[in-house]
C-alpha positions as CSV (number, residue, x, y, z in Angstrom):
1,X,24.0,-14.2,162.6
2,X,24.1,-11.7,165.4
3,X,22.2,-8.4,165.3
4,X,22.5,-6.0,168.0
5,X,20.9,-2.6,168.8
6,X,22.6,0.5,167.2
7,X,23.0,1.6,170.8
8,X,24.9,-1.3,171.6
9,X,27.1,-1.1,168.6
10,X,28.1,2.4,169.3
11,X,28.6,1.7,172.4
12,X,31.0,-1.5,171.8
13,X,32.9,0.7,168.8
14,X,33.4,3.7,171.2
15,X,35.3,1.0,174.0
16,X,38.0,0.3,171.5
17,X,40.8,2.4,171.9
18,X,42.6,3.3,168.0
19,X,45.8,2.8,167.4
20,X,48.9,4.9,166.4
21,X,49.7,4.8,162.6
22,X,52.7,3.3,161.2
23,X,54.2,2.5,157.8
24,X,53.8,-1.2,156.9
25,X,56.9,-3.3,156.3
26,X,55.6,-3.8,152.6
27,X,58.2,-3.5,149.8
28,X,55.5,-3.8,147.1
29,X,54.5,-0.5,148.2
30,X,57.3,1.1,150.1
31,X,59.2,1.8,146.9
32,X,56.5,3.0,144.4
33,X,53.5,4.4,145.9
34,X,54.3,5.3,149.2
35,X,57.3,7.2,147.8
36,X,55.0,9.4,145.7
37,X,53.9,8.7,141.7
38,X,51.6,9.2,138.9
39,X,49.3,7.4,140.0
40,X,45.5,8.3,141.2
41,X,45.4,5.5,143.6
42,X,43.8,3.6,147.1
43,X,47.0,2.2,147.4
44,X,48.8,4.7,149.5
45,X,46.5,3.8,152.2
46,X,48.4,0.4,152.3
47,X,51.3,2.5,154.0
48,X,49.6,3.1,156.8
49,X,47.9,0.7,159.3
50,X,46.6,1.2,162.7
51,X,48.7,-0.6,165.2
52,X,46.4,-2.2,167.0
53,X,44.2,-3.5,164.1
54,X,45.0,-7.3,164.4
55,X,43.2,-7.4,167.5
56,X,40.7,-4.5,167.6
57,X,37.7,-5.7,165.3
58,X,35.8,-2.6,165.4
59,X,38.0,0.8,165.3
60,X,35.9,4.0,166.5
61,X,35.0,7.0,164.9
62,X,37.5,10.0,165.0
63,X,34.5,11.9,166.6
64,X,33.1,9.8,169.5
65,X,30.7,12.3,170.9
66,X,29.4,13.1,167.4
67,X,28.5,8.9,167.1
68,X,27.6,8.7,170.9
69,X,24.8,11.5,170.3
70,X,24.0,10.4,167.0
71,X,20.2,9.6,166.2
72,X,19.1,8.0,163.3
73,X,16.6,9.9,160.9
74,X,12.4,9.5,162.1
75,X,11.5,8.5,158.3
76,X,14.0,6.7,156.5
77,X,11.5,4.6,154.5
78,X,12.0,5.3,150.3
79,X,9.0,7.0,149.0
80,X,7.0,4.3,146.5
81,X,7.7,7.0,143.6
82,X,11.8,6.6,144.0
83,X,11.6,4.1,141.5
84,X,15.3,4.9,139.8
85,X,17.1,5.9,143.0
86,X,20.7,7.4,142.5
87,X,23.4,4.7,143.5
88,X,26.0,6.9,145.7
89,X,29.5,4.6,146.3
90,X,31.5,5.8,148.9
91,X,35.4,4.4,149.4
92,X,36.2,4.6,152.9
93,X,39.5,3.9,154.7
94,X,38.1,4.8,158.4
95,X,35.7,6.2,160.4
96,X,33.1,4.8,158.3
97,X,30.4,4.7,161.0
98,X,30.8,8.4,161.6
99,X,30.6,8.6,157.4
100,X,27.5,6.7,157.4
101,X,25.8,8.6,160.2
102,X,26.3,12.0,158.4
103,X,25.7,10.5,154.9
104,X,22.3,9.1,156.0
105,X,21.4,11.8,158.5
106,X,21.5,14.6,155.3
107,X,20.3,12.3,152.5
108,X,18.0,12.4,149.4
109,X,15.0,10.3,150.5
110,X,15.8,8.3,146.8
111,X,19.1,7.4,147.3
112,X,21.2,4.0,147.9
113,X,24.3,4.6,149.4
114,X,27.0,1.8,149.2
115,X,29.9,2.0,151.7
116,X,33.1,0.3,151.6
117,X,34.6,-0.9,154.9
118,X,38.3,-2.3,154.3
119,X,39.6,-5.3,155.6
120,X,42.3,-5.9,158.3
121,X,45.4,-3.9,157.9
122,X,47.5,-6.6,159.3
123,X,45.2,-9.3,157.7
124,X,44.3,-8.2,153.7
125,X,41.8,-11.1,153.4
126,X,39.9,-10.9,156.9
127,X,36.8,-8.5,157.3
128,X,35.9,-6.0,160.2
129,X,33.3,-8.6,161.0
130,X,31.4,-6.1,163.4
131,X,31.3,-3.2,161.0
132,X,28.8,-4.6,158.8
133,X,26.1,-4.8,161.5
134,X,27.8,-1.1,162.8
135,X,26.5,0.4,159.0
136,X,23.7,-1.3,158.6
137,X,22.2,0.0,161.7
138,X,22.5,3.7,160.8
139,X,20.1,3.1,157.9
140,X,18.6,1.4,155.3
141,X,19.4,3.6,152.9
142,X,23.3,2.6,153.6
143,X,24.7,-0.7,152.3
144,X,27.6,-1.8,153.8
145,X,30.4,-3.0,151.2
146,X,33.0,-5.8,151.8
147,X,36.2,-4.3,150.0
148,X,37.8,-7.3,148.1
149,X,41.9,-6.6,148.6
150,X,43.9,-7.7,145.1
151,X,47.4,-7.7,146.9
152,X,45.7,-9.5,149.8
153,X,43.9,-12.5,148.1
154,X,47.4,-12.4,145.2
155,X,49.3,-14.1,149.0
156,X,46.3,-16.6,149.0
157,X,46.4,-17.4,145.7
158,X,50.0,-18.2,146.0
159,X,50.2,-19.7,149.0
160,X,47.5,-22.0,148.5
161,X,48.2,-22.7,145.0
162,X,44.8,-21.7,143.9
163,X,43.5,-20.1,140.8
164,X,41.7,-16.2,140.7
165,X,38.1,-17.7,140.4
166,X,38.4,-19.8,143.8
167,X,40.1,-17.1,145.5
168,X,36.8,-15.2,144.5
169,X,34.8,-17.8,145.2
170,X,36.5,-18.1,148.8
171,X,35.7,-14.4,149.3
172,X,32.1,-14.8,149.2
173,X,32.5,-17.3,151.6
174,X,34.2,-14.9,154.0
175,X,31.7,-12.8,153.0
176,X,28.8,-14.7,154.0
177,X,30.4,-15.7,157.5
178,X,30.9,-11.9,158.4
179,X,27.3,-11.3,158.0
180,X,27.5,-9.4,154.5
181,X,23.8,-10.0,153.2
182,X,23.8,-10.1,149.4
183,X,20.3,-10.9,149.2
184,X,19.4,-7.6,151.2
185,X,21.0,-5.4,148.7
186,X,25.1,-5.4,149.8
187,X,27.7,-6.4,147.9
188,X,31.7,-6.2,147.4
189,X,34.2,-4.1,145.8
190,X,37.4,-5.1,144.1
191,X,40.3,-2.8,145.5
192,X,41.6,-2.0,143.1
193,X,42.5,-3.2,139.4
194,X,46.2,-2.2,138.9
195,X,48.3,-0.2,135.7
196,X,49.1,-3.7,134.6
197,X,45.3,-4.9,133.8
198,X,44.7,-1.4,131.8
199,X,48.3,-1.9,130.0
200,X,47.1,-5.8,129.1
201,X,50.4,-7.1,130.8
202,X,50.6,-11.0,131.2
203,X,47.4,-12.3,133.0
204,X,46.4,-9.5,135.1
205,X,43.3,-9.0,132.7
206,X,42.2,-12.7,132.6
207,X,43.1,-12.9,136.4
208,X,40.7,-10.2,137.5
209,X,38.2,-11.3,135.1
210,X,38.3,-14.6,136.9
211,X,38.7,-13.0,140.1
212,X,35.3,-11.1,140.0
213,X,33.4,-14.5,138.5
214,X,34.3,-16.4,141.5
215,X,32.8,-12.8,143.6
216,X,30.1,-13.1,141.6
217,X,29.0,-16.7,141.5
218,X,30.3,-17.6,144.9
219,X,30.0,-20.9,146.4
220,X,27.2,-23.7,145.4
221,X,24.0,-22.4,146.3
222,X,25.0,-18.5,146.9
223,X,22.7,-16.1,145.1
224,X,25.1,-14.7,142.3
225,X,25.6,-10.8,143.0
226,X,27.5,-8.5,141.0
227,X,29.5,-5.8,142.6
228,X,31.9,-2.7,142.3
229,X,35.4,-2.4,141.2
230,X,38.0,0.4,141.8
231,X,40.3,1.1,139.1
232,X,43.6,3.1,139.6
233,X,44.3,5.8,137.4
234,X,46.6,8.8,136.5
235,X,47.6,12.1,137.8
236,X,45.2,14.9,136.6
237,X,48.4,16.9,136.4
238,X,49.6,14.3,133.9
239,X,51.3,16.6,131.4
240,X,51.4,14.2,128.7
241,X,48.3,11.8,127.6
242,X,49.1,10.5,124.3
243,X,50.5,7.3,125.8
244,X,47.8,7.0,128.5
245,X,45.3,7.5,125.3
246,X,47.1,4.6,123.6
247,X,47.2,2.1,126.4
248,X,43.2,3.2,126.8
249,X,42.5,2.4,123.3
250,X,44.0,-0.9,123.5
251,X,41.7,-1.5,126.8
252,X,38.6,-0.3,125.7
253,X,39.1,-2.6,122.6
254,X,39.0,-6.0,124.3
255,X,35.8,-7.4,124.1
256,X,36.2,-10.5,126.6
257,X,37.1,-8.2,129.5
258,X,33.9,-6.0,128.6
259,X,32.0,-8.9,127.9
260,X,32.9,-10.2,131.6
261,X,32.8,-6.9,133.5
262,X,29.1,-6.7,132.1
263,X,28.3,-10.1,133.6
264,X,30.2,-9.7,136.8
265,X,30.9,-6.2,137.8
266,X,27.5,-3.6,138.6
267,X,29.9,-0.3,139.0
268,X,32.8,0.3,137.2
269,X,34.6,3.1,139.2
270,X,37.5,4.5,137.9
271,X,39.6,6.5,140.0
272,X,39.6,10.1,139.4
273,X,40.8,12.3,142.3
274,X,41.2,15.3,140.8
275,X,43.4,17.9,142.2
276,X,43.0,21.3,143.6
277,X,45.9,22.7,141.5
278,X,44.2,22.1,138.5
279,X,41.2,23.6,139.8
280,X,41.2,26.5,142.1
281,X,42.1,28.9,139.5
282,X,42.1,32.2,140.3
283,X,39.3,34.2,138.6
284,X,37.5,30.9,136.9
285,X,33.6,30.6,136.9
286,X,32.2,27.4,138.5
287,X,31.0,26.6,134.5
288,X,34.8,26.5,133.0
289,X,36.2,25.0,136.4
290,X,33.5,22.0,136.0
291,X,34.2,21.6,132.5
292,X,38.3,20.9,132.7
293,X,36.8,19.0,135.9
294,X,35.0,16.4,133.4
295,X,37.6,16.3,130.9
296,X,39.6,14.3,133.6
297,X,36.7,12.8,135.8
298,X,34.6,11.5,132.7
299,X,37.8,10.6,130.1
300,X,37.4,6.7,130.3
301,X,33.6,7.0,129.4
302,X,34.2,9.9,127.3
303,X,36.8,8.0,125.1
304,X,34.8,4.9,124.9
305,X,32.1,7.1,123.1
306,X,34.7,8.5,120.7
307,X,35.2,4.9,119.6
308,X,35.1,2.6,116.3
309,X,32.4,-0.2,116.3
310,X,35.6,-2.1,117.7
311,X,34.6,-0.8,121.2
312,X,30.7,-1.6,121.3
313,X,31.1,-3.9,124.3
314,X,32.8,-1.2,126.6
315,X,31.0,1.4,125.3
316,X,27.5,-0.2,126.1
317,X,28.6,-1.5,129.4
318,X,30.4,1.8,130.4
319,X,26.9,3.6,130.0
320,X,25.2,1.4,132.5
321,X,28.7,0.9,135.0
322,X,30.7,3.6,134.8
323,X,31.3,6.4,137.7
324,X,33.7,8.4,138.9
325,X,35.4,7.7,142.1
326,X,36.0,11.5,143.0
327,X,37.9,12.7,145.7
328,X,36.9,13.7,149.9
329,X,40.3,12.3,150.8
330,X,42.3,15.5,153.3
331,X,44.6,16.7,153.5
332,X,46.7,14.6,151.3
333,X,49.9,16.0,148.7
334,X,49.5,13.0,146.2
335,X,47.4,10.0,144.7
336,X,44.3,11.4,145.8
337,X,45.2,14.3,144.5
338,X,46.9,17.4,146.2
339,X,44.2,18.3,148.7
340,X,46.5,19.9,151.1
341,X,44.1,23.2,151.8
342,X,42.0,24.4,154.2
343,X,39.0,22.9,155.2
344,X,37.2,25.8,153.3
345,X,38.5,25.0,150.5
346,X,37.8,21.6,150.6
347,X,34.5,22.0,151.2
348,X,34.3,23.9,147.8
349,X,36.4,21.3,146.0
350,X,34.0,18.5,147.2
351,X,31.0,20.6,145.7
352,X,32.6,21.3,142.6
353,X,33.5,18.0,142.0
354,X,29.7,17.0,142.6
355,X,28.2,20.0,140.5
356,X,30.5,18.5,137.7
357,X,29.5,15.2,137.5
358,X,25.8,15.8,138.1
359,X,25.6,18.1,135.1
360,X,27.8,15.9,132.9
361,X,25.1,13.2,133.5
362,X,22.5,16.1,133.0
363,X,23.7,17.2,129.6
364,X,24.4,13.4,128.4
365,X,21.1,11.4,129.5
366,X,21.8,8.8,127.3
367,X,25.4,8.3,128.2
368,X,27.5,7.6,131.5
369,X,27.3,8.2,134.7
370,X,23.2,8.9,134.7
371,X,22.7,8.9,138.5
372,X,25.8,6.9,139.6
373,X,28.7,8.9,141.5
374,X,31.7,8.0,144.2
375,X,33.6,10.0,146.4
376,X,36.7,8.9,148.3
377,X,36.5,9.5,152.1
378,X,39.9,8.7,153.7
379,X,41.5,11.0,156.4
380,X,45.0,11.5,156.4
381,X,46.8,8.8,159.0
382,X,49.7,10.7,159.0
383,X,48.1,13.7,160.5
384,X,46.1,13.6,163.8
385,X,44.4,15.7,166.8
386,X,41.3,18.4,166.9
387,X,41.6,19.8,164.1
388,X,41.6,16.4,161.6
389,X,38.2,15.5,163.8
390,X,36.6,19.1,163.1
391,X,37.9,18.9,159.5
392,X,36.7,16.0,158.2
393,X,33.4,16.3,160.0
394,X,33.2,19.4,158.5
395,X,33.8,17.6,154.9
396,X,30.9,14.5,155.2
397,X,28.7,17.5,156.3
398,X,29.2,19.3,153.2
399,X,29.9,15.6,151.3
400,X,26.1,14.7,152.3
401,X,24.6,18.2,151.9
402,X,26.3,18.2,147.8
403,X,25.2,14.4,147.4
404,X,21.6,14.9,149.1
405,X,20.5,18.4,146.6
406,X,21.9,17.4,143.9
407,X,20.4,13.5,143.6
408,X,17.1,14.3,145.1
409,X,14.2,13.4,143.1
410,X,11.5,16.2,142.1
411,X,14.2,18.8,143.0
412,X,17.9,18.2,142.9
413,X,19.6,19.3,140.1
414,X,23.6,20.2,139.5
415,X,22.9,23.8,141.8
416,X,22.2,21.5,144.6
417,X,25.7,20.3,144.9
418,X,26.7,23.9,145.2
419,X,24.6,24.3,148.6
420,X,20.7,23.8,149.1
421,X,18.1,26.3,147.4
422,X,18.6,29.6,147.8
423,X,22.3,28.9,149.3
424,X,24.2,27.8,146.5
425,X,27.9,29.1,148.0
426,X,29.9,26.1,147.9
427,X,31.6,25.8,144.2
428,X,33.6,29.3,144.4
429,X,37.3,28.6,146.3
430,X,40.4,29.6,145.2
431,X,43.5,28.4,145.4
432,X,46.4,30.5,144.7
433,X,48.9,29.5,142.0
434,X,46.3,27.0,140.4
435,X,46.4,26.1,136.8
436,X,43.8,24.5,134.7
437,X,45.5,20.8,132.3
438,X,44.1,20.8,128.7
439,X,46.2,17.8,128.2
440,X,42.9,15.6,129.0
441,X,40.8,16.9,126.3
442,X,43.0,14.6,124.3
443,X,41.1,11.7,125.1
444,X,37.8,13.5,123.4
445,X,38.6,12.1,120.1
446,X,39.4,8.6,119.1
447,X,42.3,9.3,116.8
């Protein structure tokens, strides 16, 4: 396989010239997600595509002076006492170099950050085969991810008249000839596990469950790896969770997908992007904001808990999978949550978000998501120019700066996410007209 210098692979991702974005021609999309639902969903990305993609394997950062100046840290080696480092999985839609290079260049020395690099917008099934070597060269600490697409490898599947498990199994194939290196610690992620597998509906259950065992076996002779799955959810605006907490309940009680998911699947992230109308409210303390934060960004784990006997396999495997897949996606009006707002304000949001989980897994140490958490970083392809590139740079800076104080060993705690020691300034935003949704403290109880 082919390993170039860092230099060299800045240099040859800062050639390429990114394309305008445009709606794909997709009718599974154009008439459900792309028009706006419920849904908490990666989906919306697939109505956008970069025009070029088919032919550009490697699509730039939106900064390119940031990534041309870019050095990586002098000590990047993992101290022999980081023992238990914190797992950090990172969706990405785009600029994932420029991700990475902030992410590892403000980092807890005891952290593992796996990033997601999507496949081919005109191609669901083909990899970025350059942007594995393009992450892996900004640090050790960062683990590039080969996103698995399910609408993708579904046109395989039926076009080749093939069952789940081989279209897994081909995967890791594809895998293997891009240059993903599962022996060194990367793996893939399963984007995304639909409605219908939650609701039970025909084989969507037993299809994904065969889908990840071909992923994780892979072909003769490929060491077995388990990896990550997405897993769309609901609206935290959802007025209305009884049925939500019905269909759940059935879920949580089927002991052959949990059974699987344990053998198969390493992180379990259920999508969660909270939105900044539930929590902005004016006058709140960062204390009651966090809390109506977890009842939405914890519900799946905190449900499983609340269970009969009947849901000992997902609970167990939920406290050793489960995270939430939070939101860093701007400035976006749905599935990833309204996060319309300034850049201020998003910045706050982020830390919040972070401060939440963190002291969820502090005050349950026994439970879910112990020192596993995911944000969502996707820019807005619909918007463009200066002041998308300042924002979002903006937003990894203050993405790494919550993820590297509040995972650091020997002196990160929830605080950290809030800013570094002495600074903590970044949980306290407002948003005008923002109301906090009780309707998720439903799902703390069983019945």
């Amino acid at each position: 396989m082919r390993r170039l210098t860092l230099i060299s692979l800045v240099a040859l991702a800062l050639s390429i010239v990114p394309g305008a974005a445009r709606a794909e021609e997709d009718p599974a999309t154009a008439g459900s997600v792309c028009a706006g639902t419920d849904e908490s969903t990666l989906a919306i990305l697939d109505c956008f595509a970069a025009a070029d993609d088919e032919v550009d394997p490697a699509v730039p950062t939106l900064d390119q002076a940031f990534s041309a100046s870019w050095a990586p840290p002098s000590d990047q080696s993992l101290p022999a006492w980081c023992r238990l480092p914190a797992n950090i999985i990172t969706y990405t839609s785009s600029d994932w170099v420029r991700a990475a290079q902030k992410l590892a260049g403000d980092t807890s020395m005891c952290a593992e950050i796996f990033l997601s690099i999507p496949p081919l917008a005109a191609n669901k099934i083909a990899f970025r085969v350059l942007q594995d070597d393009l992450v892996r060269a900004v640090s050790p600490q960062i683990h590039p991810v080969a996103e698995i697409h399910v609408t993708g490898w579904q046109g395989w599947v039926t076009a080749n008249n093939k069952t789940w498990y081989e279209a897994g199994v081909e995967a890791r194939v594809r895998m293997a000839a891009a240059g993903y290196l599962v022996e060194d610690g990367e793996i893939w992620a399963v984007n995304e596990f639909s409605s219908a597998v939650r609701r039970g509906d025909g084989n969507a259950r037993s299809n994904m469950r065969e889908f990840v065992r071909g992923l994780h076996d892979g072909a003769p002779g490929m060491p077995a790896v388990r990896g990550a799955v997405f897993v769309v959810g609901l609206d935290q605006r959802l007025a209305d969770t009884s049925v939500y907490k019905a269909t759940l309940k059935g879920f949580l009680g089927d002991d052959d997908f949990w059974a699987d998911m344990r053998r198969y699947v390493r992180f379990f992230a259920q999508e969660v992007y909270a939105d900044t109308r539930s929590w902005g409210v004016v006058g709140s303390s960062r204390n009651e904001r966090a809390r109506y934060l977890n009842d939405y960004l914890q519900h799946l784990s905190v449900l499983a808990e609340a269970g009969p006997a009947e849901t000992d396999v997902a609970r167990e495997y939920l406290r050793d999978s489960y995270l939430s897949l939070a939101s860093a996606a701007w400035p976006w009006a749905s599935a990833f949550g309204d996060t319309d707002v300034s850049v201020e304000q998003m910045q706050n949001f982020i830390a919040t978000q972070a401060f939440a989980i963190r002291h969820y897994a502090g005050s349950h140490p026994q439970l879910a998501p112990a020192d596993r958490i995911g944000f969502a970083y996707a820019p807005n392809p619909a918007r463009s120019g200066p002041a998308l590139t300042t924002g979002t740079g903006l937003i990894l800076d203050r993405l790494a700066s919550s993820l590297h104080h509040t995972y650091d060993r020997g002196g990160g705690s929830q605080m950290g996410a809030c800013g570094p020691p002495g600074e903590h300034s970044w949980c306290d935003s407002e948003r005008d007209g923002a109301v906090f949704n009780a309707a998720w403290q439903l799902l703390q109880n069983w019945e």
